[in-house]
C-alpha positions in Angstrom: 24.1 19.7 -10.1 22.2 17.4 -8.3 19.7 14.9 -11.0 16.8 12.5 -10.2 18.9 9.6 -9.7 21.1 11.3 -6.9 18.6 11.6 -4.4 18.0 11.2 -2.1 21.0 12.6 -0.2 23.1 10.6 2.0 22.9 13.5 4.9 20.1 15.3 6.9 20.2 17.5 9.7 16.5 17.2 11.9 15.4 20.2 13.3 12.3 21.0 14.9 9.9 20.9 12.2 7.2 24.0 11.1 3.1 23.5 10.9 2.3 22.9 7.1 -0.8 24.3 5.6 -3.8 22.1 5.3 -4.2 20.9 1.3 -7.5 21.4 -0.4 -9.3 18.3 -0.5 -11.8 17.2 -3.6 -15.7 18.9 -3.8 -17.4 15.9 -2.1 -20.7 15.9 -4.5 -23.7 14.0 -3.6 -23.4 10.7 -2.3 -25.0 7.7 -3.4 -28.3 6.6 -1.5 -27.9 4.9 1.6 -30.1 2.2 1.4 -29.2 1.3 -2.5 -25.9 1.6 -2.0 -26.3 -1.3 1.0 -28.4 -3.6 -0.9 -25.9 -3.6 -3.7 -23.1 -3.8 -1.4 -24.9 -7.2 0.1 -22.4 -9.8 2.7 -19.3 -10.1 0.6 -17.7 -8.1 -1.5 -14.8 -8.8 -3.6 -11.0 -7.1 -4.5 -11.3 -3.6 -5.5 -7.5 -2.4 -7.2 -7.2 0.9 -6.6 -5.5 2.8 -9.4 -3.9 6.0 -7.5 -1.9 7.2 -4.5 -4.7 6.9 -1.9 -3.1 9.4 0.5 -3.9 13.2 2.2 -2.0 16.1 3.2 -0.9 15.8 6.6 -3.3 19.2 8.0 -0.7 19.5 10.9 2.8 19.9 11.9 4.6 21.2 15.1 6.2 24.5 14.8 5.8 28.2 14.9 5.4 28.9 10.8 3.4 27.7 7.8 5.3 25.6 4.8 4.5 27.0 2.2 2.4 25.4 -0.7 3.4 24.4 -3.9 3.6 27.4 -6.6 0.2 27.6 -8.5 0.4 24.9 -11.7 1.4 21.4 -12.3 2.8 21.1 -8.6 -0.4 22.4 -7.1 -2.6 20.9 -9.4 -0.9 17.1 -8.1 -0.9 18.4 -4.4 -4.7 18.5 -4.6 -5.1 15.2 -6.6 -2.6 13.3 -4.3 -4.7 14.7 -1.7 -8.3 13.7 -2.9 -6.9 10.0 -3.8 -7.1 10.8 -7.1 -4.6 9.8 -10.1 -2.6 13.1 -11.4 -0.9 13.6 -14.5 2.9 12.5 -15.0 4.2 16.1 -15.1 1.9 17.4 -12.2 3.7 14.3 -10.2 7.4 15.5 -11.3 6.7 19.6 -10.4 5.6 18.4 -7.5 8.4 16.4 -6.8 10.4 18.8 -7.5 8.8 21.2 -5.4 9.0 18.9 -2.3 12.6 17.8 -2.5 13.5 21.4 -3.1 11.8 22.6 0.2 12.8 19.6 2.5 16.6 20.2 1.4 16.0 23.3 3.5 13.3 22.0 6.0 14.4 18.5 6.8 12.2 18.4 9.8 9.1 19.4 7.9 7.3 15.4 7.8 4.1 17.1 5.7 6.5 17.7 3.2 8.3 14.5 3.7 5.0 12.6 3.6 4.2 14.4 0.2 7.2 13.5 -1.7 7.0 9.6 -0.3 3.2 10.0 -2.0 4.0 11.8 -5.3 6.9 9.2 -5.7 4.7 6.3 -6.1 2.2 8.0 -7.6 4.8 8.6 -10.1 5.9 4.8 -10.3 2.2 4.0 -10.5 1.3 6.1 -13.2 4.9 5.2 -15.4 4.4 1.1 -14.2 8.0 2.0 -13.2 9.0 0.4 -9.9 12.1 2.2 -9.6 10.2 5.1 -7.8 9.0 2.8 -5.1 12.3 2.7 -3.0 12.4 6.7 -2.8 9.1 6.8 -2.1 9.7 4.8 1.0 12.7 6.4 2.0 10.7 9.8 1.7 7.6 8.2 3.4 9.9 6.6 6.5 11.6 9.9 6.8 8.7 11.5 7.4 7.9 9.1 10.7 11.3 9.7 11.6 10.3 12.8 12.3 6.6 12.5 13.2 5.9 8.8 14.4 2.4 7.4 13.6 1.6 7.2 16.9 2.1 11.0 17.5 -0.2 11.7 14.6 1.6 11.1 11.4 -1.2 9.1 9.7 -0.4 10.6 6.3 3.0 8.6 5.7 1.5 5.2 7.1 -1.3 5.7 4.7 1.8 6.1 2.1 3.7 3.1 3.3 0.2 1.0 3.4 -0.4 2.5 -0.6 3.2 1.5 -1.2 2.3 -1.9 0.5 -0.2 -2.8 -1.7 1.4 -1.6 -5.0 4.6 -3.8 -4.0 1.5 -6.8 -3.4 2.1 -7.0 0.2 -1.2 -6.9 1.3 -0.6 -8.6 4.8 1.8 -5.4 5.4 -0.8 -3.1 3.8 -4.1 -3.7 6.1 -1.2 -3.9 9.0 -0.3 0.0 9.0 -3.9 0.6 7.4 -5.4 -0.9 10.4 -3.6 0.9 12.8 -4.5 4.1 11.4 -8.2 3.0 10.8 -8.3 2.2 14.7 -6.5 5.6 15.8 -9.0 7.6 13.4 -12.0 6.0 12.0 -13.2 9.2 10.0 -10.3 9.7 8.3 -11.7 8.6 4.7 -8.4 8.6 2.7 -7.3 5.2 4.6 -10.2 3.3 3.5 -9.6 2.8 -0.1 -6.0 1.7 1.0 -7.8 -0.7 3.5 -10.2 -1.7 0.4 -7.4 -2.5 -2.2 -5.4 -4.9 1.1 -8.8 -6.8 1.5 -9.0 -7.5 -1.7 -6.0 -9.0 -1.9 -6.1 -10.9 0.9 -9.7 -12.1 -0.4 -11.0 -11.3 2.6 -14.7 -10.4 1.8 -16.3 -9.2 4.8 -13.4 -6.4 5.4 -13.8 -5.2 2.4 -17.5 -5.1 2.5 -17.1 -2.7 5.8 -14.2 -0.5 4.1 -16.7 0.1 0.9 -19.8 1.0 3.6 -17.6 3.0 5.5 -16.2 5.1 2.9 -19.1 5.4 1.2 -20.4 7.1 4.3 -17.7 9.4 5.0 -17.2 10.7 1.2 -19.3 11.2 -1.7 -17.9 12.6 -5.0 -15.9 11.2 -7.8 -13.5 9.2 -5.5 -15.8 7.4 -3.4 -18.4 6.7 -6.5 -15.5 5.0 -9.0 -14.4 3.4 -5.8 -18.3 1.6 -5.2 -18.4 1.3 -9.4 -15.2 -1.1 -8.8 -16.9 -3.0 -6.1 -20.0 -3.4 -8.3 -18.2 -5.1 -11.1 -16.2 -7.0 -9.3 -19.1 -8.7 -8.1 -21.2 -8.8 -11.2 -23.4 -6.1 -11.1 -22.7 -4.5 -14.3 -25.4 -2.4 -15.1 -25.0 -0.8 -11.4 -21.1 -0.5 -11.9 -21.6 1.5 -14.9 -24.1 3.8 -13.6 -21.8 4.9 -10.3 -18.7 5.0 -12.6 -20.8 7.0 -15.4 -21.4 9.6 -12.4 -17.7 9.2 -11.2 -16.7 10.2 -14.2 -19.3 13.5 -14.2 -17.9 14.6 -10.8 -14.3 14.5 -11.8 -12.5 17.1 -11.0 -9.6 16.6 -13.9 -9.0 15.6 -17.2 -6.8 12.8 -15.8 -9.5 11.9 -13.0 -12.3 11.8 -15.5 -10.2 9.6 -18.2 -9.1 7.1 -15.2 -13.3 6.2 -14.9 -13.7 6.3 -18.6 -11.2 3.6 -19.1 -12.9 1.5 -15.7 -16.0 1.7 -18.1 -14.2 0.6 -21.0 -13.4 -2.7 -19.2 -16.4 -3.1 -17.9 -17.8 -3.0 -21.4 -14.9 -5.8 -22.5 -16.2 -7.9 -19.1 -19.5 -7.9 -21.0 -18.2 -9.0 -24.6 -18.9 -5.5 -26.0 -15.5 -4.6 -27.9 -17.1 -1.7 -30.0 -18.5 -0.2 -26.2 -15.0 -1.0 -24.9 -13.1 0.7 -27.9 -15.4 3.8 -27.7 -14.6 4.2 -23.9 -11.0 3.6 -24.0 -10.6 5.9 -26.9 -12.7 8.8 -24.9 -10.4 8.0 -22.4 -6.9 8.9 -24.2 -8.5 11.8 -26.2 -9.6 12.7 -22.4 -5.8 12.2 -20.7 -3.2 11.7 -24.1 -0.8 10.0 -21.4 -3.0 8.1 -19.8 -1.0 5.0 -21.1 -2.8 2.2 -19.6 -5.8 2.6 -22.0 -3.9 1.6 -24.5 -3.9 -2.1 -23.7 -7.9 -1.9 -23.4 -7.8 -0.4 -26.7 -5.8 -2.9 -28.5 -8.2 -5.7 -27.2 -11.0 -4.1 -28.2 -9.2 -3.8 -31.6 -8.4 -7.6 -31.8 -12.0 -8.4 -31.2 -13.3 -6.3 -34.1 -10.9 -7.6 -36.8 -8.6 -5.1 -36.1 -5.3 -6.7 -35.9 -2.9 -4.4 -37.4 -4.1 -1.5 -34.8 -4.2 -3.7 -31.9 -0.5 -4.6 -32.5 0.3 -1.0 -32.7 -1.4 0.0 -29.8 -0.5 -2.8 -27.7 3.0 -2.1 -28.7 2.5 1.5 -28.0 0.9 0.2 -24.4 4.3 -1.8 -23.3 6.7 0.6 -24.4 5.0 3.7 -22.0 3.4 1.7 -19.5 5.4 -1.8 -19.4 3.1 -3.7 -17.2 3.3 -7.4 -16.8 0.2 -8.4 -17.4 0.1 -6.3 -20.7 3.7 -8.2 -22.0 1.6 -11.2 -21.6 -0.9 -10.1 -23.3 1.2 -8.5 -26.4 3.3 -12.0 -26.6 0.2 -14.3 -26.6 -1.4 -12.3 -29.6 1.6 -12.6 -31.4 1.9 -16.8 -30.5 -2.2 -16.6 -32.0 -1.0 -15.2 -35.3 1.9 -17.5 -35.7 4.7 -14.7 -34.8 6.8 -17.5 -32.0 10.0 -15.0 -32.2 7.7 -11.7 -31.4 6.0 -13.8 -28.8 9.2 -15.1 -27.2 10.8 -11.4 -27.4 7.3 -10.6 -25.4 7.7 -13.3 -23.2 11.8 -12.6 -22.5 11.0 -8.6 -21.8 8.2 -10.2 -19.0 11.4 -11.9 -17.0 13.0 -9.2 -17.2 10.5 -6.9 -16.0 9.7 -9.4 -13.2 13.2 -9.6 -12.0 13.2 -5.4 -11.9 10.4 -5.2 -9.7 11.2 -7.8 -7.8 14.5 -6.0 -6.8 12.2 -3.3 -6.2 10.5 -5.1 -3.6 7.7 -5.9 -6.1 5.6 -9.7 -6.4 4.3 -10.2 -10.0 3.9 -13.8 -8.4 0.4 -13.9 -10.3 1.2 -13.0 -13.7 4.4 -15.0 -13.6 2.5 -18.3 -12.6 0.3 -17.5 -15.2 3.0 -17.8 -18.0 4.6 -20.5 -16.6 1.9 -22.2 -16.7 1.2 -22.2 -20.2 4.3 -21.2 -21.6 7.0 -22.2 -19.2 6.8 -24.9 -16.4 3.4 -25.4 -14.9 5.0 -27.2 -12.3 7.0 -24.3 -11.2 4.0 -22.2 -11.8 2.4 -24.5 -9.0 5.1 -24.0 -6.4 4.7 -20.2 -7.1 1.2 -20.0 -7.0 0.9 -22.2 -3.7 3.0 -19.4 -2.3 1.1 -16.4 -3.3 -2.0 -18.5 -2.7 -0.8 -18.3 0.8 -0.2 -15.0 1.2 -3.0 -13.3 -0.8 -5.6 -15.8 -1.4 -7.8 -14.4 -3.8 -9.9 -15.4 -6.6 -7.3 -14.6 -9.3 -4.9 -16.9 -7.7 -7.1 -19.4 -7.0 -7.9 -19.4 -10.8 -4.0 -19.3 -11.6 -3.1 -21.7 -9.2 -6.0 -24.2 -10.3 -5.3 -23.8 -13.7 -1.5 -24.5 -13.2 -2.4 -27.3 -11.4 -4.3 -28.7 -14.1 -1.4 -27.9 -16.6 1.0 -29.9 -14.2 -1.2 -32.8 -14.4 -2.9 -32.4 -11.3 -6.8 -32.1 -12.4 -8.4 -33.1 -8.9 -6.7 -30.6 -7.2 -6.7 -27.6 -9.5 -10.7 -28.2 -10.2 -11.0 -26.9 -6.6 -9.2 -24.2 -6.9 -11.1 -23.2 -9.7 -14.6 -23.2 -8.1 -12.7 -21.5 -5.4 -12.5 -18.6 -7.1 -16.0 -18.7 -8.4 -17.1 -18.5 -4.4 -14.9 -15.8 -4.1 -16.5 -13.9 -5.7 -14.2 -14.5 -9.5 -17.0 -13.3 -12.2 -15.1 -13.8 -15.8 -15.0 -15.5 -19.2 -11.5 -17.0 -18.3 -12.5 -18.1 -15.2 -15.2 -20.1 -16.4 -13.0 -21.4 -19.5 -10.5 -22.6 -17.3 -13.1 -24.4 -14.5 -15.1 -25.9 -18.2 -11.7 -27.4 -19.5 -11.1 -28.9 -15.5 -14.2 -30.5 -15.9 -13.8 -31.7 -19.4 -11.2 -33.3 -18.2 -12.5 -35.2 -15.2 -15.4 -36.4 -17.4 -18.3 -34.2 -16.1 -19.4 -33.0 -19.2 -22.1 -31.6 -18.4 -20.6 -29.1 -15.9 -17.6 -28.5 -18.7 -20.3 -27.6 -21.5 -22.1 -25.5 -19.1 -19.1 -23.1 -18.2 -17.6 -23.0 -21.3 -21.1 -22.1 -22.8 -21.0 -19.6 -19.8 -17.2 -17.9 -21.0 -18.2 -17.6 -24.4 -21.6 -16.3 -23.6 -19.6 -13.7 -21.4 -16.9 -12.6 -23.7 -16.5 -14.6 -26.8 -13.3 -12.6 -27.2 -11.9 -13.2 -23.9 -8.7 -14.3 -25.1 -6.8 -14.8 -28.6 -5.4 -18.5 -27.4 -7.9 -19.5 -24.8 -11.3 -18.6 -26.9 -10.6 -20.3 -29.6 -9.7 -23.6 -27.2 -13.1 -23.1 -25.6 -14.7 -23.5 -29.1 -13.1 -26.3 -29.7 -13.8 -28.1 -26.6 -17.3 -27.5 -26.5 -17.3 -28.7 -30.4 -15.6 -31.3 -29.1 -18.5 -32.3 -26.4 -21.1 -32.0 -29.2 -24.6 -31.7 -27.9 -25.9 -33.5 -24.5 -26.7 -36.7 -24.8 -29.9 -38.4 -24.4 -30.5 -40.8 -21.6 -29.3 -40.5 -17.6 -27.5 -39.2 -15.7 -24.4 -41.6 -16.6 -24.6 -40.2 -20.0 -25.1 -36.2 -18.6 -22.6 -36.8 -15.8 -20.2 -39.3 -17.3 -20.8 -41.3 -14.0 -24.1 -43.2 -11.8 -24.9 -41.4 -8.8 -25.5 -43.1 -5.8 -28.7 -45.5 -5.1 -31.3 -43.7 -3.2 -31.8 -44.5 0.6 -34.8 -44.4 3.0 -38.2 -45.9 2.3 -39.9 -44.0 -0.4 -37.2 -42.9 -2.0 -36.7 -43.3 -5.7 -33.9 -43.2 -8.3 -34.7 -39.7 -10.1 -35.2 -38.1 -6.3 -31.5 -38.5 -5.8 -28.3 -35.7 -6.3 -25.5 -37.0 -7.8 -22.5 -37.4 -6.4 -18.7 -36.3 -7.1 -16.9 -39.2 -8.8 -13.8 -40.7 -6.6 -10.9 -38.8 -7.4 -8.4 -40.8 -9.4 -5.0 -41.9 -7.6 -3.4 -42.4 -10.8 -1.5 -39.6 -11.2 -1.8 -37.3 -14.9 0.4 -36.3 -16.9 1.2 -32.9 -17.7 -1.4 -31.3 -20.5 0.2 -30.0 -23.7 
């Protein structure tokens, strides 16, 4: 008998392929005002991750008889959500699976179907962090345009490949096939979060702005308002990203749905330095959706923030062993190095590698989070040459922070200062962001710069982080109060003599000091 790992088979025979029925797509609900939602949206707006298989149904196939849907249940009940762009529920993702393969066995010409299974595949590697689905899910999605190209209307599996594109980081590839799709059909709305989720990564502002505006016109309901909730916090505007998610979260359509914008508000609430806010949401959020795994990790900080430490372990522990995502090792290995636990830290650290080296032979970048640790835990300067990579293919405001910071832990200060106000004009609104550019400037002797931004991290989130908040309080103890006098003692440097007739001393803006050309060494 044929099991998970034997698919897909090594043969198919193409014949001509039946119409499939069109899917039910998501109530679209009332959509935000027009004119609010565009003065929030403003020039430039920054990365918005989306968090599910953004794909629909293809509504058409060539033939002379229907294919039919999935049974009524789990199958159907992820049919509809993979439809709507929504996240579905583990089990809903394997029925469905398991509906598709079983019908394509005997309809290999059917690229609906085809389309489906490449969809529910990642959907299903998404929601397990389990990169292992992603090569099936391509194989399904790249059948499917073997049998319907894109340019003969198969927009449903480029969409896939685009959603697989930007899970796998590629977000060159990404607004590539999303593009193409966009420009063959503009009003299909299920491309545009794709398209939103590749300008983001690519940091480019002004495409993402459009995507946002564009969606937001095409689709209202729960979808398109978590989607515009992202947007707003990504720029800042808290109070406005919690009201569209609050709604999201009203006009969800499914348990799972609903608990994926209760756990967006829980982070928003940790953005803001409310841990209790952020431990209430993220809790709704697994009572809401028990697997809904990736709460855990917001849990557990909210947890270490109140005092909490023994449930914060467990949950965090709980959070990497069902949803083993980078970023969350890193996270579970640095608590441990802030309570003194090096082995548990190191274990942490060890099961990160590995995990990196799995997706990567998945076809998978965790480029960021890997110069990251390096950076402070490995070799900054091979977290530099890293970074300077991604940098170049997806430069964002996360890797500009990364790659700035790393620079500065290699011993290059000058440099990684830029970097770091890089990713404040890209639009980079956080505590660590701030803590990093503050300790840059501590460093280069502009003090009053440094004290300002770590004032600003700790104002922020005074829990940001269980190594770097406690540096930040020390640094700033370590700067003491501002001194009294000029700007030499404000600055740490003169700025240059006023010119022109008229002019005086206090009228002048001081100037950047020279960089140094003796090199630094590597901080500790």
């Amino acid at each position: 008998m044929e099991t998970e790992h034997e698919w897909p088979p090594h043969r198919q025979t193409l014949t001509l392929p039946p119409p499939a029925r069109p899917m039910p797509l998501e109530p679209a609900g009332p959509p935000p005002a027009r004119a609010a939602r565009r003065t929030m949206i403003g020039a430039a707006v920054a990365a918005l991750l989306t968090a599910g298989v953004l794909v629909v149904l293809p509504t058409r196939i060539g033939g002379g008889q229907d294919a039919p849907p999935p049974a009524p249940g789990p199958a159907a009940r992820a049919l509809t959500a993979v439809g709507a762009g929504a996240p579905a529920a583990a089990a809903d993702l394997t029925a469905l699976i398991a509906d598709r393969r079983a019908w394509v066995r005997t309809h290999p010409s059917d690229d609906a179907s085809w389309a489906v299974l490449g969809s529910a595949y990642l959907g299903r590697g998404l929601r397990a962090a389990d990169s292992s689905y992603y090569p099936r899910a391509e194989w399904a999605l790249r059948r499917s345009l073997a049998v319907r190209p894109a340019a003969r209307g198969n927009a449903d599996a480029q969409i896939g490949l685009a959603a697989l594109a930007n899970a796998r980081h590629d977000y060159g590839a990404a607004r590539t096939l999303a593009e193409e799709v966009r420009r063959r059909d503009p009003k299909r709305w299920t491309v545009y979060p794709v398209l939103i989720d590749a300008y983001g990564g690519l940091g480019d502002l002004k495409g993402a702005s459009r995507s946002v505006e564009q969606l937001l016109d095409l689709r209202g309901g729960s979808v398109a308002l978590a989607a515009s909730g992202a947007v707003y916090r990504e720029r800042g505007w808290r109070e406005d990203a919690a009201a569209a998610l609050t709604e999201a979260a009203a006009y969800a359509t499914t348990p799972v749905q609903k608990a994926d914008c209760l756990r967006q508000l829980g982070d928003l609430a940790w953005d803001r330095g409310e841990p209790a806010e952020s431990l209430a949401q993220h809790t709704a959020a697994l009572r809401t959706d028990p697997g809904g795994h990736a709460a855990l990790a917001g849990k557990a900080r909210a947890e270490l923030a109140l005092g909490r430490t023994a449930a914060a372990r467990h949950d965090y522990a709980a959070a990497v062993a069902r949803h083993p995502r980078p970023e969350y090792l890193l996270e579970l290995g640095e608590l441990y190095e802030s309570l003194g636990l090096g082995a548990d830290a190191r274990a942490q650290y060890a099961r990160l590698r590995a995990r990196a080296a799995s997706d990567d032979g998945h076809g998978v970048s965790d480029a960021l989070v890997l110069g990251r640790f390096e950076a402070d835990h490995g070799a900054p300067e091979s977290a530099v040459e890293r970074l300077r990579a991604q940098w170049r293919r997806a430069p964002n405001a996360a890797v500009a922070d990364a790659l700035g910071w790393a620079l500065y832990r290699a011993g290059e200060s000058e440099e990684g200062l830029v970097f770091a106000k890089l990713a404040a004009e890209k639009g980079g609104r956080s505590a660590l962001f701030s803590y990093h550019r503050g300790v840059l400037e501590r460093e280069l002797g502009q003090s009053g710069p440094a004290r300002r931004d770590l004032e600003e991290a700790l104002r922020t989130n005074p829990y940001f982080s269980p190594l770097g908040a406690p540096r930040a309080r020390e640094v700033l103890e370590a700067l003491g109060e501002p001194a009294e006098g000029g700007p030499k003692d404000v600055y740490g440097y003169v700025p240059d003599p006023p010119t022109g007739s008229g002019s005086s001393a206090s009228a002048t803006t001081p100037q950047k000091p020279t960089p140094s050309a003796t090199p630094r060494k590597r901080k500790q």
